[in-house]
C-alpha beads as a LAMMPS data file, in Angstrom:
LAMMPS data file: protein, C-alpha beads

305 atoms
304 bonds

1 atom types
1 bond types

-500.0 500.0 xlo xhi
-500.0 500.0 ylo yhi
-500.0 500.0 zlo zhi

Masses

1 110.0

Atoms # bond

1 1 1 -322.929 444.393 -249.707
2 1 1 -324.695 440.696 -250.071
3 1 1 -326.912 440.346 -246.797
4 1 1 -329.836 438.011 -245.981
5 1 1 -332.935 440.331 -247.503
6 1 1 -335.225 440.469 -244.514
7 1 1 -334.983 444.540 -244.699
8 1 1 -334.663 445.060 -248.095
9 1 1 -337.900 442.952 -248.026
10 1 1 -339.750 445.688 -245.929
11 1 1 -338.185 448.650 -247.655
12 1 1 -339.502 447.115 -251.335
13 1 1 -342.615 446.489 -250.221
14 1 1 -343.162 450.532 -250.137
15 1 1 -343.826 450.212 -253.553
16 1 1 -346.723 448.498 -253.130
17 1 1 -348.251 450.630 -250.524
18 1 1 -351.726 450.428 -249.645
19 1 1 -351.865 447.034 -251.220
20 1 1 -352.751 443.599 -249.743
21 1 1 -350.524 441.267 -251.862
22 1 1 -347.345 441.134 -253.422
23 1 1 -347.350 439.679 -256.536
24 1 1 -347.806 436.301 -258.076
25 1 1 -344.344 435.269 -258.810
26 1 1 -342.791 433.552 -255.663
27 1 1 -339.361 432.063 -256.407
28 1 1 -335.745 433.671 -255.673
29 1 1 -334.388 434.413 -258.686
30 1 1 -331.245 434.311 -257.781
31 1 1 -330.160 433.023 -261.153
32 1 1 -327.720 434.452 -263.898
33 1 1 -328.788 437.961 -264.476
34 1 1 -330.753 438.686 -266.886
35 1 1 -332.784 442.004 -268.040
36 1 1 -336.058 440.030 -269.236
37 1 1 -339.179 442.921 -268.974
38 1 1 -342.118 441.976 -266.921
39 1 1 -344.950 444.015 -268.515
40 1 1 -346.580 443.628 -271.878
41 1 1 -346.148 446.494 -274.614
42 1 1 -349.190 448.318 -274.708
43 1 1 -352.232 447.371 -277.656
44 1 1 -353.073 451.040 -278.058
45 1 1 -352.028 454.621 -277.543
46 1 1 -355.213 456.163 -276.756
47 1 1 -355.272 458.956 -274.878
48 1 1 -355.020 459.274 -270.960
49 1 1 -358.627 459.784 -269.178
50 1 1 -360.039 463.168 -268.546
51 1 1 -361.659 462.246 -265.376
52 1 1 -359.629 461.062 -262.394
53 1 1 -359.983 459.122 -259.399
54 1 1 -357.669 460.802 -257.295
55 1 1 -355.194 463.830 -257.891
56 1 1 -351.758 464.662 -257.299
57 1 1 -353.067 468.276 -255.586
58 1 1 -356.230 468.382 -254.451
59 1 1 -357.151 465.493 -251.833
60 1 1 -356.142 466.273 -248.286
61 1 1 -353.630 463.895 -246.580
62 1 1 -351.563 461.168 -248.064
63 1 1 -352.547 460.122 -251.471
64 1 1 -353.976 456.706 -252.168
65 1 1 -354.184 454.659 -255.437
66 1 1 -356.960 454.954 -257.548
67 1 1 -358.502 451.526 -257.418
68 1 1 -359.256 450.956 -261.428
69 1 1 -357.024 450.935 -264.878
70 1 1 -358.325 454.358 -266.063
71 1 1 -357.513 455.907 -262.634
72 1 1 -354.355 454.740 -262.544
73 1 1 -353.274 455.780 -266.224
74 1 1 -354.779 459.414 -265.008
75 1 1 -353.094 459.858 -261.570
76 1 1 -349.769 458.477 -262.975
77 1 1 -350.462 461.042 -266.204
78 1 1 -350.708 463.978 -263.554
79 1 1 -347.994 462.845 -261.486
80 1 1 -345.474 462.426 -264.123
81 1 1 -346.335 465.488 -266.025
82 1 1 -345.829 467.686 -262.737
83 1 1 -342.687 465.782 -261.821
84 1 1 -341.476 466.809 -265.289
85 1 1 -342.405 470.387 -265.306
86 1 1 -339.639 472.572 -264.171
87 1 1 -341.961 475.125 -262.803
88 1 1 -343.142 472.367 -260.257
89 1 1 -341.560 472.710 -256.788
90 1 1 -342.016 472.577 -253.177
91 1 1 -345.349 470.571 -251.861
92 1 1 -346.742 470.182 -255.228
93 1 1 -343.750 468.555 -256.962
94 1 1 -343.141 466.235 -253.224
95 1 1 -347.415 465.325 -253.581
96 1 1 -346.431 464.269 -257.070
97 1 1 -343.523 461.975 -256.010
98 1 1 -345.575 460.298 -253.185
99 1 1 -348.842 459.777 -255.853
100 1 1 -346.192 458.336 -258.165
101 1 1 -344.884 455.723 -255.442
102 1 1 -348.591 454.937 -254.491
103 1 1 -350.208 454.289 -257.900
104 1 1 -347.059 452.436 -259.257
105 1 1 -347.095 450.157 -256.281
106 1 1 -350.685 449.244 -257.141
107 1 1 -349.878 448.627 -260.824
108 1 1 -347.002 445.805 -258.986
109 1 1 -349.233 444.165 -257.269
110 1 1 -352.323 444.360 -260.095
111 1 1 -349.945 443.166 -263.064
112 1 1 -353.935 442.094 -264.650
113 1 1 -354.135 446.192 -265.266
114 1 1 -350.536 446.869 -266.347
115 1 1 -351.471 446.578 -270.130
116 1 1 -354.370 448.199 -270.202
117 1 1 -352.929 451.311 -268.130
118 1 1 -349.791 451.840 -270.449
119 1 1 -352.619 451.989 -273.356
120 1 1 -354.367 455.023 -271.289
121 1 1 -351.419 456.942 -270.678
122 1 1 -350.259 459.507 -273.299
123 1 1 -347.387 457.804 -275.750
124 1 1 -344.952 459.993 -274.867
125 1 1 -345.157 459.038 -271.232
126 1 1 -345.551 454.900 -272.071
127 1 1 -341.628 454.313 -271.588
128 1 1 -341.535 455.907 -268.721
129 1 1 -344.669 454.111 -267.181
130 1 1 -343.593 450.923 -268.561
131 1 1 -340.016 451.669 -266.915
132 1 1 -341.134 451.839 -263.889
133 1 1 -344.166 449.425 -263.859
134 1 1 -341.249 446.904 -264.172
135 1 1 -339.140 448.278 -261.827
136 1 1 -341.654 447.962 -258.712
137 1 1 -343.201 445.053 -259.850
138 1 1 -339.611 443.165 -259.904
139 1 1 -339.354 444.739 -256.427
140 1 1 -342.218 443.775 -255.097
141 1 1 -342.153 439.934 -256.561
142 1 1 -338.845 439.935 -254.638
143 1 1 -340.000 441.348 -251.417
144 1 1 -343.151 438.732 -251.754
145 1 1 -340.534 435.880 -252.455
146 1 1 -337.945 436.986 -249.200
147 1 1 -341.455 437.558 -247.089
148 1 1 -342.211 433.308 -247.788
149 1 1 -338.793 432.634 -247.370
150 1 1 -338.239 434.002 -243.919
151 1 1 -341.925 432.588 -242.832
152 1 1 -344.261 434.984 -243.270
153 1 1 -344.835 439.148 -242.740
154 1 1 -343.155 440.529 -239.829
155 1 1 -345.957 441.544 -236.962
156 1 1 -343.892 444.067 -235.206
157 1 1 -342.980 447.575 -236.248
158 1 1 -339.333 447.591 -237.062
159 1 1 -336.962 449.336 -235.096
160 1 1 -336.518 452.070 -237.572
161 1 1 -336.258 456.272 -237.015
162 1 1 -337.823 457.689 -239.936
163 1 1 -335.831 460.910 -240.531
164 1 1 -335.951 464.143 -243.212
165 1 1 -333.276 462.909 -245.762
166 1 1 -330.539 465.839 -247.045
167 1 1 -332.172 467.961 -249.307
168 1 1 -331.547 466.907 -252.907
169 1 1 -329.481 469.130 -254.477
170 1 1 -327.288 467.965 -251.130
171 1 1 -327.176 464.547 -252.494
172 1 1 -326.859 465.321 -255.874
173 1 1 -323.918 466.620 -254.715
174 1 1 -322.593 463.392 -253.026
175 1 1 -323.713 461.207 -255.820
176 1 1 -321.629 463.364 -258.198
177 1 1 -318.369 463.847 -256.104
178 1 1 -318.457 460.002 -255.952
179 1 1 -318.887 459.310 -259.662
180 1 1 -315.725 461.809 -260.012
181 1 1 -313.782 460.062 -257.608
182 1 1 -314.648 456.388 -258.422
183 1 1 -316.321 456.417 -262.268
184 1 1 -319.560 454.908 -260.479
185 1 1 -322.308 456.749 -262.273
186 1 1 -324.189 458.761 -260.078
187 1 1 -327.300 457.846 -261.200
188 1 1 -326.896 454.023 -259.924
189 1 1 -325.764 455.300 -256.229
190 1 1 -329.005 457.704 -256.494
191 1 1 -331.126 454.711 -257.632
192 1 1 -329.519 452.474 -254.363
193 1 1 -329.987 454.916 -251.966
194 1 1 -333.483 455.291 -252.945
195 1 1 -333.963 451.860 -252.616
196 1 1 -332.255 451.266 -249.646
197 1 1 -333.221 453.713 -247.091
198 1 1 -335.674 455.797 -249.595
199 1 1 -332.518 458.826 -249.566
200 1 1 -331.425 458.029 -246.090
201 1 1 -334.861 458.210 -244.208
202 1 1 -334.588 455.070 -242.815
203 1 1 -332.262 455.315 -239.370
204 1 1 -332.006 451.591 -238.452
205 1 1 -330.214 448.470 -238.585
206 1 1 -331.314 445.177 -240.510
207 1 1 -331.994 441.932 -239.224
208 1 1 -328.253 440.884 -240.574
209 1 1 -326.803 444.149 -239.049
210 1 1 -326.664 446.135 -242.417
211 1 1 -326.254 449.750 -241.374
212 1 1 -326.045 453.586 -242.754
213 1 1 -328.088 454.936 -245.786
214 1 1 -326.171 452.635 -248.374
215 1 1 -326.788 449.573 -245.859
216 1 1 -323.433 448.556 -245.772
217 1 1 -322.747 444.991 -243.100
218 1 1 -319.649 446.278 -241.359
219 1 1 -317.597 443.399 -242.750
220 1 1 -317.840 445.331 -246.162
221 1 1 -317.528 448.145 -245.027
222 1 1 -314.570 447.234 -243.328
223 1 1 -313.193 447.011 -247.018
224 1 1 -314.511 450.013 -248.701
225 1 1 -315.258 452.322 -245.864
226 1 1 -311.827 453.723 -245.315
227 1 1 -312.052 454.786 -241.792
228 1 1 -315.014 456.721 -242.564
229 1 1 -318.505 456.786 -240.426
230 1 1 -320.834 453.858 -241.937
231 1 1 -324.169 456.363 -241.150
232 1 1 -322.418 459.064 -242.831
233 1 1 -324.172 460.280 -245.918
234 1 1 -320.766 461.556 -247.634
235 1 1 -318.789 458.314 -246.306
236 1 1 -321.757 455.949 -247.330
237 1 1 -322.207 457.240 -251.200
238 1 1 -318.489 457.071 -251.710
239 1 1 -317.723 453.626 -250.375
240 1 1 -320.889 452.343 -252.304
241 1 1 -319.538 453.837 -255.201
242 1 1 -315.825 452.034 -254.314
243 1 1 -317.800 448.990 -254.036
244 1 1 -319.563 449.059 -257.345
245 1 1 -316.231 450.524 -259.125
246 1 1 -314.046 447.126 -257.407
247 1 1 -317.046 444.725 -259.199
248 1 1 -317.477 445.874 -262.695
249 1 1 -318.972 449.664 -262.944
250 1 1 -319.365 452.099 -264.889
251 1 1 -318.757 449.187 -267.636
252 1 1 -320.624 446.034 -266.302
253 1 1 -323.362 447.837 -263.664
254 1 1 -325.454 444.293 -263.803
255 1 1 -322.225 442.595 -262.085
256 1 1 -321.322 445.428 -259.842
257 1 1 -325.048 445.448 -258.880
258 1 1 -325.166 442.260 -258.076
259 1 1 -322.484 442.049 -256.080
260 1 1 -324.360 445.000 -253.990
261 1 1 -327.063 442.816 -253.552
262 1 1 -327.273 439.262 -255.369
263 1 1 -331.008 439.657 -256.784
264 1 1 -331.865 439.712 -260.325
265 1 1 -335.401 441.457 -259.407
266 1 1 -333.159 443.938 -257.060
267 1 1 -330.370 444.626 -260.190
268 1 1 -332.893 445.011 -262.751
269 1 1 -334.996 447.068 -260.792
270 1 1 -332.338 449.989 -259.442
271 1 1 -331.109 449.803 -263.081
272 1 1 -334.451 450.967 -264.829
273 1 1 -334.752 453.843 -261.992
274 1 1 -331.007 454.839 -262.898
275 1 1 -331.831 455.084 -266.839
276 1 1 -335.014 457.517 -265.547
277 1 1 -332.943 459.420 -263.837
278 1 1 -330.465 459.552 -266.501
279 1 1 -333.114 460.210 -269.689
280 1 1 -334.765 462.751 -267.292
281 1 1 -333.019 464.722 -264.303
282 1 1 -336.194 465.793 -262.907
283 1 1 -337.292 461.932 -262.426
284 1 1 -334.260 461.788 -259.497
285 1 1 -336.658 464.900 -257.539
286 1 1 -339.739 462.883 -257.896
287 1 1 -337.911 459.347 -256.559
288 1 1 -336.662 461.902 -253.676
289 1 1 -340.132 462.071 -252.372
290 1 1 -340.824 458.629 -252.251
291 1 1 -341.962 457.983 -248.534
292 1 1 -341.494 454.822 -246.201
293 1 1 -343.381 452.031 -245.691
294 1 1 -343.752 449.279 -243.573
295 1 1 -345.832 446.648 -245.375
296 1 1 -349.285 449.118 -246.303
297 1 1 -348.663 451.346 -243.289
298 1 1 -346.558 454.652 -244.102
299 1 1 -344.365 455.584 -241.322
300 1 1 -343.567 459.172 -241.561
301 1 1 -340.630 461.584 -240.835
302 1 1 -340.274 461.331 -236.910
303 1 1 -341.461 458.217 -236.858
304 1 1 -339.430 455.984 -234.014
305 1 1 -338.121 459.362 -232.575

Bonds

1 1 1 2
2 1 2 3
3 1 3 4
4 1 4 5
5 1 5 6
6 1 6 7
7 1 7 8
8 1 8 9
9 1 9 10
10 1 10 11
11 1 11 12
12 1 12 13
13 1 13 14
14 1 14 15
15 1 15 16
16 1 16 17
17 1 17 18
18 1 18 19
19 1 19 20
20 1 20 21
21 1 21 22
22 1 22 23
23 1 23 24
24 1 24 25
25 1 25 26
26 1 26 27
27 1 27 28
28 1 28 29
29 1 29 30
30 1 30 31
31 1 31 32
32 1 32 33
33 1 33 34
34 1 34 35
35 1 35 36
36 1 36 37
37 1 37 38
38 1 38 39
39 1 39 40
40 1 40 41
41 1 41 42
42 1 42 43
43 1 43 44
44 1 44 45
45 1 45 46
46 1 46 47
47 1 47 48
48 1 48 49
49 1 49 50
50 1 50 51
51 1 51 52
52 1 52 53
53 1 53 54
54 1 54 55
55 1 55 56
56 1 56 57
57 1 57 58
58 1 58 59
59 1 59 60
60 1 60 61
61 1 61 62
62 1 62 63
63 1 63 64
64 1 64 65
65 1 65 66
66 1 66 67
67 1 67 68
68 1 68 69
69 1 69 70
70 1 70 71
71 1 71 72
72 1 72 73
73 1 73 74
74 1 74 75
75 1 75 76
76 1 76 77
77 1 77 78
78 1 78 79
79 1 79 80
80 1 80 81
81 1 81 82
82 1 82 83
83 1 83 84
84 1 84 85
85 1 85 86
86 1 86 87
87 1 87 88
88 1 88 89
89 1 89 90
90 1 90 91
91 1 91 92
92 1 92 93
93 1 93 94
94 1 94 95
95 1 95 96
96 1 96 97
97 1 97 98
98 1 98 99
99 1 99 100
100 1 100 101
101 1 101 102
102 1 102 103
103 1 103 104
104 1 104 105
105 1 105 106
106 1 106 107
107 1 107 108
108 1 108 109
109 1 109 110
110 1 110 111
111 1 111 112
112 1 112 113
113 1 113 114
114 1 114 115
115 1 115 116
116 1 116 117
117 1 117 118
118 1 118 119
119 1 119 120
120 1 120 121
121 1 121 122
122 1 122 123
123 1 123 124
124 1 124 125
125 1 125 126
126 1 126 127
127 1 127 128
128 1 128 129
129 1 129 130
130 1 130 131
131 1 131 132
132 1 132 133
133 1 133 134
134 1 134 135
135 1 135 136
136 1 136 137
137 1 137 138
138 1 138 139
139 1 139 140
140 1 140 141
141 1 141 142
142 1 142 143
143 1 143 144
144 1 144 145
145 1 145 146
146 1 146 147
147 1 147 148
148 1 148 149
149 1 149 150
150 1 150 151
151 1 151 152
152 1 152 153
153 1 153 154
154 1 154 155
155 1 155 156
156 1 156 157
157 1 157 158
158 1 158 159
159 1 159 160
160 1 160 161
161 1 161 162
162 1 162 163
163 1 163 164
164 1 164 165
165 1 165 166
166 1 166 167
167 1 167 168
168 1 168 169
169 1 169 170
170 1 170 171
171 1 171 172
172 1 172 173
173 1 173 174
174 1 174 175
175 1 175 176
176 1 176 177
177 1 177 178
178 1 178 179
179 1 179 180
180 1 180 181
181 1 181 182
182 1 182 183
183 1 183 184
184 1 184 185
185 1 185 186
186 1 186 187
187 1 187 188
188 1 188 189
189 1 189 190
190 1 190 191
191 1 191 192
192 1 192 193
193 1 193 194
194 1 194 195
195 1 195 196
196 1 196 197
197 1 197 198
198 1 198 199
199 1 199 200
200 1 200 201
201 1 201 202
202 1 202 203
203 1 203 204
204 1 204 205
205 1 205 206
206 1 206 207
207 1 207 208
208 1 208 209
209 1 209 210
210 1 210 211
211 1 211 212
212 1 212 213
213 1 213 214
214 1 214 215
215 1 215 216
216 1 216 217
217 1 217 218
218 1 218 219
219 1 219 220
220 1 220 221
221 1 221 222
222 1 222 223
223 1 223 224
224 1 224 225
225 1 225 226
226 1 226 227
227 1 227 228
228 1 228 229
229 1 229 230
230 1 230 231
231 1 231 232
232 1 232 233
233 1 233 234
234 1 234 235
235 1 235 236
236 1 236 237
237 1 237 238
238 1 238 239
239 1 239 240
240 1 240 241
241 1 241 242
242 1 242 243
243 1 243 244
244 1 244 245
245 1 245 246
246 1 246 247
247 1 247 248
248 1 248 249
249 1 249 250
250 1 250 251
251 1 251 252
252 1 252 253
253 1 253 254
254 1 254 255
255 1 255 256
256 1 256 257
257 1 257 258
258 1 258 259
259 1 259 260
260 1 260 261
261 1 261 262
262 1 262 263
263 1 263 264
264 1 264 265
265 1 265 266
266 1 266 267
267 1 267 268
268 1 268 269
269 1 269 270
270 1 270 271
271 1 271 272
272 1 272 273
273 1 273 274
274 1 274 275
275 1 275 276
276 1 276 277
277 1 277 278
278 1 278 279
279 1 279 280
280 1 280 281
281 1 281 282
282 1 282 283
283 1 283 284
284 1 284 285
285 1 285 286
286 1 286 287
287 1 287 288
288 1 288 289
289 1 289 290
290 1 290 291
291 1 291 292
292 1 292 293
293 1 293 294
294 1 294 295
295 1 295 296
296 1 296 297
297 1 297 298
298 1 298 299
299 1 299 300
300 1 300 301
301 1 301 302
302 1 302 303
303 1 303 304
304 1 304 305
């Protein structure tokens, strides 16, 4: 599905929400892939802080990163413990998701901190952290690098509808049916359609004319689409996973990814969500609640309507 990036520029930078900057690193990367990590191992395993800065349950409206190391390591602590507890549901479990999004996308664009917070958090969680530490700060280093590229932040609100995506065990549905029917894992179409359109939130074209939940230009889909409607959610998932099948998946996902979107940052970035959500089912429900933002601004569901 290669396309100029404008879009995927403004959908990335929702991991760094709340945030002024994108990251230090401004070239294209558009090199061989590679799956180089970003972040540092951690110096210590002490244990996560007591005392936090914000919480995943208790402040009123959205949730906003804590603005120090030991916050951080706290809020992503609660977060990620509540995402994977199977007793957490409903607004608690979609607070934890959206606390998740915000604190990681602080951690992207304050790489000076990313050591010192995978030290705070508990060991058990440090994979995961580092995981996806990694996987928004690629994102957001590739946003930052398409933002220079195409002159500078856009000034106008995109012409986006901001919609309630299918409920998840809905996709998780989808995302299976098109694994069976194409040997695409499921967890890779989960991880592009979170990046993409955040689960099919975003209701919009791109700047190159990309369209539907999978952003598909209609030239590709033309190929893999087979008749089907591009903002379908059911014809979208399986024509990505056609897509990924005709360029190397299930056995080389770094070429089928690549040919989705030709980005190093962008292939390395969906594939350390897709390994969360395969270690860890429960990580897919807490990606699900991932909101949408335009630069720091969150545009909520009904947004554009």
């Amino acid at each position: 599905m290669s396309r100029p990036t404008p879009w995927f520029a403004a959908v990335a930078m929702g991991v760094t929400a709340a945030c002024q900057s994108a990251g230090t690193d401004s070239g294209s990367d558009r090199a061989a892939v590679t799956q180089t990590s970003t972040t540092p191992p951690p110096t210590t395993t002490a244990p996560a802080p007591t005392t936090t800065e914000a919480t995943t349950t208790t402040v009123p409206g959205p949730p906003v990163a804590a603005d120090t190391p030991a916050g951080l390591a706290a809020q992503i602590t609660e977060a990620e413990r509540a995402i994977r507890n199977p007793s957490t549901a409903g607004a608690v479990l979609a607070r934890a998701g959206h606390t998740q999004q915000v604190a990681y996308g602080r951690l992207a664009v304050r790489e000076q901190w990313q050591t010192e917070v995978l030290a705070l958090v508990p060991p058990d969680l440090q994979p995961v952290v580092d995981a996806n530490v990694r996987a928004a700060t690629d994102l957001a280093r590739q946003a930052s690098a398409d933002v220079a590229a195409y002159g500078g932040p856009a000034r106008e609100l995109p012409d986006w509808r901001i919609v309630a995506p299918p409920p998840p065990a809905e996709l998780l549905a989808e995302y299976r049916s098109a694994e069976a029917a194409t040997g695409a894992p499921w967890e890779y179409l989960a991880a592009i359609h979170f990046v993409e359109t955040r689960m099919g939130r975003i209701r919009g074209n791109s700047i190159a004319g990309a369209q539907g939940p999978m952003q598909f230009i209609p030239s590709t889909w033309d190929i893999y689409g087979r008749g089907g409607d591009i903002n379908d959610t059911h014809d979208a998932i399986h024509a990505a996973g056609r897509m990924l099948a005709n360029n190397g998946a299930p056995s080389n996902m770094a070429t089928a990814l690549y040919s989705y979107n030709p980005s190093n940052r962008y292939v390395r970035a969906v594939s350390l969500y897709a390994e969360q959500i395969r270690n860890d089912e429960r990580a897919y429900l807490g990606y699900y609640h991932w909101q949408v933002y335009f630069g720091s601004r969150l545009l909520p569901e009904g947004f554009g309507s």
